[in-house]
Backbone as a ProteinNet text record, in pm:
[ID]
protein_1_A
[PRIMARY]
XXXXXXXXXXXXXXXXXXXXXXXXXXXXXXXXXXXXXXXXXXXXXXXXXXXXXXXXXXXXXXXXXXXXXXXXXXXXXXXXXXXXXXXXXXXXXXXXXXXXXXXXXXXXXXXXXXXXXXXXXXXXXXXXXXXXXXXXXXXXXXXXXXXXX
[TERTIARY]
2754.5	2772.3	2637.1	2626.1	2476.7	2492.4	2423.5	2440.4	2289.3	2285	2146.2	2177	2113.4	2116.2	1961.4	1974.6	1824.4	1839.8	1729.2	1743.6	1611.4	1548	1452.8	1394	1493.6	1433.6	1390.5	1405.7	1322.7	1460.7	1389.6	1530	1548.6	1661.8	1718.1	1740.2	1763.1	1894.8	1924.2	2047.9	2077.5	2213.3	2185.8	2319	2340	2487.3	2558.1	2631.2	2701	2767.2	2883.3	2940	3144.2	3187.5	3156.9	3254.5	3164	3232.5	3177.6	3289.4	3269.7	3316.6	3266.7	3105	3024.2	2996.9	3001.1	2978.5	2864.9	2852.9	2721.3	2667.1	2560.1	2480.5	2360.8	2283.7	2118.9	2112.9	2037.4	1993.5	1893.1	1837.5	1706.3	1632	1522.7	1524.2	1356.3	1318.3	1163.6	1183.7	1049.4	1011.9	877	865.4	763.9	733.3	637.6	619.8	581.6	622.5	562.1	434	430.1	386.7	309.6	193.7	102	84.6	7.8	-16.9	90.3	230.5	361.8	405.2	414.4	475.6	625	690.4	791.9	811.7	950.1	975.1	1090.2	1071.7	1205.4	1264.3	1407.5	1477.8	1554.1	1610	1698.8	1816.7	1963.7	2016.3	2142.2	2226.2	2360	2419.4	2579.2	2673.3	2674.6	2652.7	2636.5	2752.6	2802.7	2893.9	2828.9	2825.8	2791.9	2803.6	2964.5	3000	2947	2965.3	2915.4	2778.3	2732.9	2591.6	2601	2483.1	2396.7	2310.7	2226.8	2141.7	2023.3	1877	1797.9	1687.3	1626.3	1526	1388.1	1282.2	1186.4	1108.8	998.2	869.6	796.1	701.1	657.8	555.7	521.7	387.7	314.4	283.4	91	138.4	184.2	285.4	287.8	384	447.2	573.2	628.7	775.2	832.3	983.8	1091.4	1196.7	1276.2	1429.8	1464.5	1596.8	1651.8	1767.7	1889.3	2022.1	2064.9	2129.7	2178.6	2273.1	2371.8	2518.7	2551.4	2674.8	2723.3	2793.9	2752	2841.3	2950.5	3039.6	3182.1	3179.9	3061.8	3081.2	3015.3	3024.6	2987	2794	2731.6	2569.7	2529.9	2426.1	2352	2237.9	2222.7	2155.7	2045.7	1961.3	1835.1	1830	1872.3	1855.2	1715.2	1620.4	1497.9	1515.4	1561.3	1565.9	1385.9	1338.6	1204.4	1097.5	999.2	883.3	826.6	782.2	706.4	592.5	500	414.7	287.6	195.2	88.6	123.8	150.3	150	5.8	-8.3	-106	-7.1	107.6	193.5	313.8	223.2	262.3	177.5	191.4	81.5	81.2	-14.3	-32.6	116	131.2	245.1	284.9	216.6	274.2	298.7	212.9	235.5	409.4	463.2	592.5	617.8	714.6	751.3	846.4	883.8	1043.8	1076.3	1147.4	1245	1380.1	1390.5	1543.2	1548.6	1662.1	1791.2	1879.5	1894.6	1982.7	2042.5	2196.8	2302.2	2370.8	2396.9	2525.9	2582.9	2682.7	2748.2	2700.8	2627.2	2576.2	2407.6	2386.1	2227.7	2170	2092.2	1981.3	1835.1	1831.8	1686.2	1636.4	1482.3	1413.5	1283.1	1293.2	1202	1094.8	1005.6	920.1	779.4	829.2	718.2	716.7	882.7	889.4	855	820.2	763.2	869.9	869.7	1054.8	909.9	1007.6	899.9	955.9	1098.6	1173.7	1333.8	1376.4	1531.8	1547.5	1692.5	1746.1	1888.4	2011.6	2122.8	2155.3	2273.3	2324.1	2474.9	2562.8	2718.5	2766.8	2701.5	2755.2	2825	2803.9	2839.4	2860.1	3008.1	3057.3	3059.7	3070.6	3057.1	3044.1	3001.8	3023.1	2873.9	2881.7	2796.1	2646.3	2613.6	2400.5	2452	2343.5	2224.9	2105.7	2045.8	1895	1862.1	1762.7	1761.8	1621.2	1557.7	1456.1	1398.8	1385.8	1376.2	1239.6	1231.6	1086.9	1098.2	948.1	912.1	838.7	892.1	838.2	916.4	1042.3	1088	1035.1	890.5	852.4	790.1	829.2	773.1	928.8	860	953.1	885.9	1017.7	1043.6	1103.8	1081.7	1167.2	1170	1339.4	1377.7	1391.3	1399.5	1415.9	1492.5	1637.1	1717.4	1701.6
515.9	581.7	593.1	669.4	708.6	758.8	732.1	742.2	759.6	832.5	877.1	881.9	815.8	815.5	867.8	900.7	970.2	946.4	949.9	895.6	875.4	800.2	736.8	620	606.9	475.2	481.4	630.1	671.8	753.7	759.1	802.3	696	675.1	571.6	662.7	582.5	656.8	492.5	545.2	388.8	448.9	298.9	360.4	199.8	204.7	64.3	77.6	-11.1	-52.7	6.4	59.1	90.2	-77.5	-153.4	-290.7	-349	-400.9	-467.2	-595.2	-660.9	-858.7	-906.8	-895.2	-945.6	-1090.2	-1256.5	-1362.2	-1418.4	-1498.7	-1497.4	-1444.8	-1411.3	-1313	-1328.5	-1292.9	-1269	-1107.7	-1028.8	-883.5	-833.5	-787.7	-734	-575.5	-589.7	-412.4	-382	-266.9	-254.3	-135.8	-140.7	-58.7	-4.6	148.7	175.4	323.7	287.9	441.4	558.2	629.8	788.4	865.8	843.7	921.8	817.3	808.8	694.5	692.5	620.1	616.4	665.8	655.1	701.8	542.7	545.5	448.3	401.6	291.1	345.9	180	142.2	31.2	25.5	-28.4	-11.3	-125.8	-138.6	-312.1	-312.5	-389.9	-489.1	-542.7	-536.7	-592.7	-632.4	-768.1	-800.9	-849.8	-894.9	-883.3	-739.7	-641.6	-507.3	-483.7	-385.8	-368	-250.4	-100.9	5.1	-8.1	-76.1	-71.1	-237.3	-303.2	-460.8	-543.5	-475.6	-541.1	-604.7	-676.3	-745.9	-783.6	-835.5	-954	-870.6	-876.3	-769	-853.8	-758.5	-855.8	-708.6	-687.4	-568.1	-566.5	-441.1	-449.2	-327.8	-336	-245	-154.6	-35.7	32.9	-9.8	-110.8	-202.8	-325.6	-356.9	-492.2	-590.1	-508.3	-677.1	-669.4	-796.4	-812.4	-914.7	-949.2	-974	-1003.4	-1102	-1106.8	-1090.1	-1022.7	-1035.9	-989.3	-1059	-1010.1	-942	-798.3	-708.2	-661.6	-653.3	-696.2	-662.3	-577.5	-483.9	-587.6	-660.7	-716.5	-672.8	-776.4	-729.5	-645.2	-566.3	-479.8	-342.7	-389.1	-235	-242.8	-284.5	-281	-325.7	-291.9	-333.7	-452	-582.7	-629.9	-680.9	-728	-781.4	-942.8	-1032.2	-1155.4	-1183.5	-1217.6	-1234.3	-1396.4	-1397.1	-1480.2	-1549.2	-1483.4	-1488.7	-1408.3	-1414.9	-1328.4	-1304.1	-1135.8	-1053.6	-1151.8	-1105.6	-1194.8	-1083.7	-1050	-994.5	-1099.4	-1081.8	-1189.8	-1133.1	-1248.4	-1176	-1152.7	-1196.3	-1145.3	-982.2	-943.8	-802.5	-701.3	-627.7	-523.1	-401.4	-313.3	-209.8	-126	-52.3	23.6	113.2	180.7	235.5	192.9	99.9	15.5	-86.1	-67.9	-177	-270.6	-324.7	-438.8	-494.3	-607.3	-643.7	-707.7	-683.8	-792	-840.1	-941.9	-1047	-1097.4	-1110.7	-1195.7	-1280.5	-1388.1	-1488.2	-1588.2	-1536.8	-1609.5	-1707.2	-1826.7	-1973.1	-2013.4	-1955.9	-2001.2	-1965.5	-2034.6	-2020.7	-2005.6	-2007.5	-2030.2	-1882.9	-1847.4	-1739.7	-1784.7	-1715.4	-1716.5	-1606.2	-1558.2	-1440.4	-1437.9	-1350.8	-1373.1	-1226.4	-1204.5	-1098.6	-1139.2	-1075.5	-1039.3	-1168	-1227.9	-1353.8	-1517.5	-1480	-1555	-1580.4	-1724.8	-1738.7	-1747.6	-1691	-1655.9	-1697.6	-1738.6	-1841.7	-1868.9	-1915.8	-1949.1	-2001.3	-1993.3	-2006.2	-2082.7	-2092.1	-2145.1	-2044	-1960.7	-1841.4	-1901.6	-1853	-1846	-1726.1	-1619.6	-1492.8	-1396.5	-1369.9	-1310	-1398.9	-1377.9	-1460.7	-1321.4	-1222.3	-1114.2	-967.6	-877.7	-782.5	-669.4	-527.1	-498.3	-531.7	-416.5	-478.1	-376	-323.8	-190.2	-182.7	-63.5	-44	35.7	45.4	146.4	159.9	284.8	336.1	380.8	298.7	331.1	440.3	556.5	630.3	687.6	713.9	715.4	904.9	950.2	1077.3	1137.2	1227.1	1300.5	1340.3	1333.6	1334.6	1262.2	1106.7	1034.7	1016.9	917.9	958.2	796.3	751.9	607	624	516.3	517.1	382.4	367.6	223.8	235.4	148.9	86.7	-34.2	-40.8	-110.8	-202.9
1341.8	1214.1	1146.4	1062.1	988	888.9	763.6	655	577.3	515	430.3	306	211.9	104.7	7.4	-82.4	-154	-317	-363.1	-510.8	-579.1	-670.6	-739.3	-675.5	-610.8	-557.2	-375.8	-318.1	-198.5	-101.5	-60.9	82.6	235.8	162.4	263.5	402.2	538.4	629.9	724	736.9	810.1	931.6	1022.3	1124.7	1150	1147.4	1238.1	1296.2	1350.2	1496.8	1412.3	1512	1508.3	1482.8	1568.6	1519.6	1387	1318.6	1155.7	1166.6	1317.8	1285.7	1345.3	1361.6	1413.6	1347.8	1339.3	1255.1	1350.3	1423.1	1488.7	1562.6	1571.3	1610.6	1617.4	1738.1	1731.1	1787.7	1676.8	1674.6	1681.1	1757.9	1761.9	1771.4	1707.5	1721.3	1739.7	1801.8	1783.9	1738.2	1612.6	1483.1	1477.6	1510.1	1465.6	1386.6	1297.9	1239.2	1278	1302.5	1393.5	1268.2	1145.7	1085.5	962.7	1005.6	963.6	803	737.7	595.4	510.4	524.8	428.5	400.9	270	257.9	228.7	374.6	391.3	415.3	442.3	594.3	657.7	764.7	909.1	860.1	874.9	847.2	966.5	1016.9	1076.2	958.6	953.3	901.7	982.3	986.7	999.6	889	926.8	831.8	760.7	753.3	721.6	688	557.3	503.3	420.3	407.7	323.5	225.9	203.7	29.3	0.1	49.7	-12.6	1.8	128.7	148.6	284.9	295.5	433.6	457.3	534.9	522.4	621.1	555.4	625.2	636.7	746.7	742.5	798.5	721.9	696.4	741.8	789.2	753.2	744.8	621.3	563.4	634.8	593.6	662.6	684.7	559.8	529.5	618.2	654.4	728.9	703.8	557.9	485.2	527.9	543.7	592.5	528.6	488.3	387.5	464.8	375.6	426	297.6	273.4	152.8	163.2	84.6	101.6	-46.7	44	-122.3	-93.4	-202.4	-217.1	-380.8	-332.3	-465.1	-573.7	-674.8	-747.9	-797.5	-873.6	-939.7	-990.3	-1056.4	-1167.5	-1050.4	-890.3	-874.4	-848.8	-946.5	-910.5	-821.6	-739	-641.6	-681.4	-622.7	-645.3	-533.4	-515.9	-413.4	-447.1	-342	-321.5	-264.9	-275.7	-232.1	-128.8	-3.2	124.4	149.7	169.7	226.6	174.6	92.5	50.7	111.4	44.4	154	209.8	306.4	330	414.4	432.1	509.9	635.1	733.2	864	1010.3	1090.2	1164	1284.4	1265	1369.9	1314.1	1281	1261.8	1315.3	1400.1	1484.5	1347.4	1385.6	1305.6	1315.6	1173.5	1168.3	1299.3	1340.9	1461.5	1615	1594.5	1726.3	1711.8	1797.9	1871.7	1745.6	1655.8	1586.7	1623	1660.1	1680.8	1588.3	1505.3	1402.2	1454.2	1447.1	1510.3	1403.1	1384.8	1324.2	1413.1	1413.4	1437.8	1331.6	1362.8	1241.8	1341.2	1257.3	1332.4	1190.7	1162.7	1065.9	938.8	810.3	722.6	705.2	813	876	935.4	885.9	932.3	957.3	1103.9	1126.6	1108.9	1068.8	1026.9	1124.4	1220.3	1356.3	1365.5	1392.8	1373.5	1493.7	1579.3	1731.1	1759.5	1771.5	1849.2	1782.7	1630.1	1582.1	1429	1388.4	1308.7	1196.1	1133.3	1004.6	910.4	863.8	757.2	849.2	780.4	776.5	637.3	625.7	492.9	510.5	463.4	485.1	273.1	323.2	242	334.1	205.2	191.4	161.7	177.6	80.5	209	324.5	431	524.5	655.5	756.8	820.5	803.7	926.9	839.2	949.3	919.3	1042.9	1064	1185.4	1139.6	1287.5	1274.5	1244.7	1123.9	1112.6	1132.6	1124	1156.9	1003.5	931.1	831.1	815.6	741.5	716.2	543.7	470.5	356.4	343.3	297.6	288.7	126.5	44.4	-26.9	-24.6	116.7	157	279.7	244	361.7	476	494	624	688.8	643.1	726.8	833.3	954.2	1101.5	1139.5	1129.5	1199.8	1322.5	1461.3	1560.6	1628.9	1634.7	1676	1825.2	1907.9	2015.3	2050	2111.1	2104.4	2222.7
[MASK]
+++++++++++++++++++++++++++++++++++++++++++++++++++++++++++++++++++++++++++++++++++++++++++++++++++++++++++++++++++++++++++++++++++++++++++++++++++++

């Protein structure tokens, strides 16, 4: 499934799995930018839910990378849980070169993994399942991300 969204706040596009009861899980994806200097970033997310949220894990053009879980509150708004701060890492290759971001979930426990390397974990109660996505947030319709499964 695939879904694009656009707004003030950039142009999204995202795709997930047909099944959404995925509870543990290790996911992995390689990320890279086709269209250099746009500022944009590729995510990795599980527990994935369109209308409620999921647990992501990023990384940016300049190659900063994030975990953070966002999730529609009662009243409907979208909010950003900040998991892990961005960080400049030296285990991030240049934007167009290969990235792999993994996720591995056991229960209430997330690991946040980036070119093989666990870059936080956390222990979160807010998601027990739901699919992987892949998504592309851009700040410029022509920038061109491409994943590798």
């Amino acid at each position: 499934l695939m879904g694009v969204y656009g707004g003030n706040q950039g142009y999204i596009q995202e795709a997930w799995t047909d099944e959404a009861d995925f509870a543990d899980v290790n996911a992995s994806v390689k990320v890279r930018q086709l269209t250099a200097g746009i500022d944009s970033a590729g995510c990795l997310s599980v527990r994935h839910d369109a209308d409620t949220g999921a647990y992501s894990l990023c990384i940016s053009a300049d190659g900063q990378t994030w975990a953070s879980y966002y999730y529609a509150d009662s009243s409907g708004t979208w909010r950003i849980e900040d998991l892990w701060v961005e960080e400049y890492t030296s285990e991030s290759r240049q934007p167009t070169q290969w990235n792999t971001l993994e996720i591995t979930t056991q229960g209430n426990r997330l690991w946040f993994i980036v070119n093989n390397i666990v870059m936080g974990s956390v222990t979160h109660n807010a998601r027990s399942t739901g699919a992987v996505a892949v998504s592309v947030t851009s700040w410029d319709p022509a920038q061109e991300s491409e994943f590798h499964f």
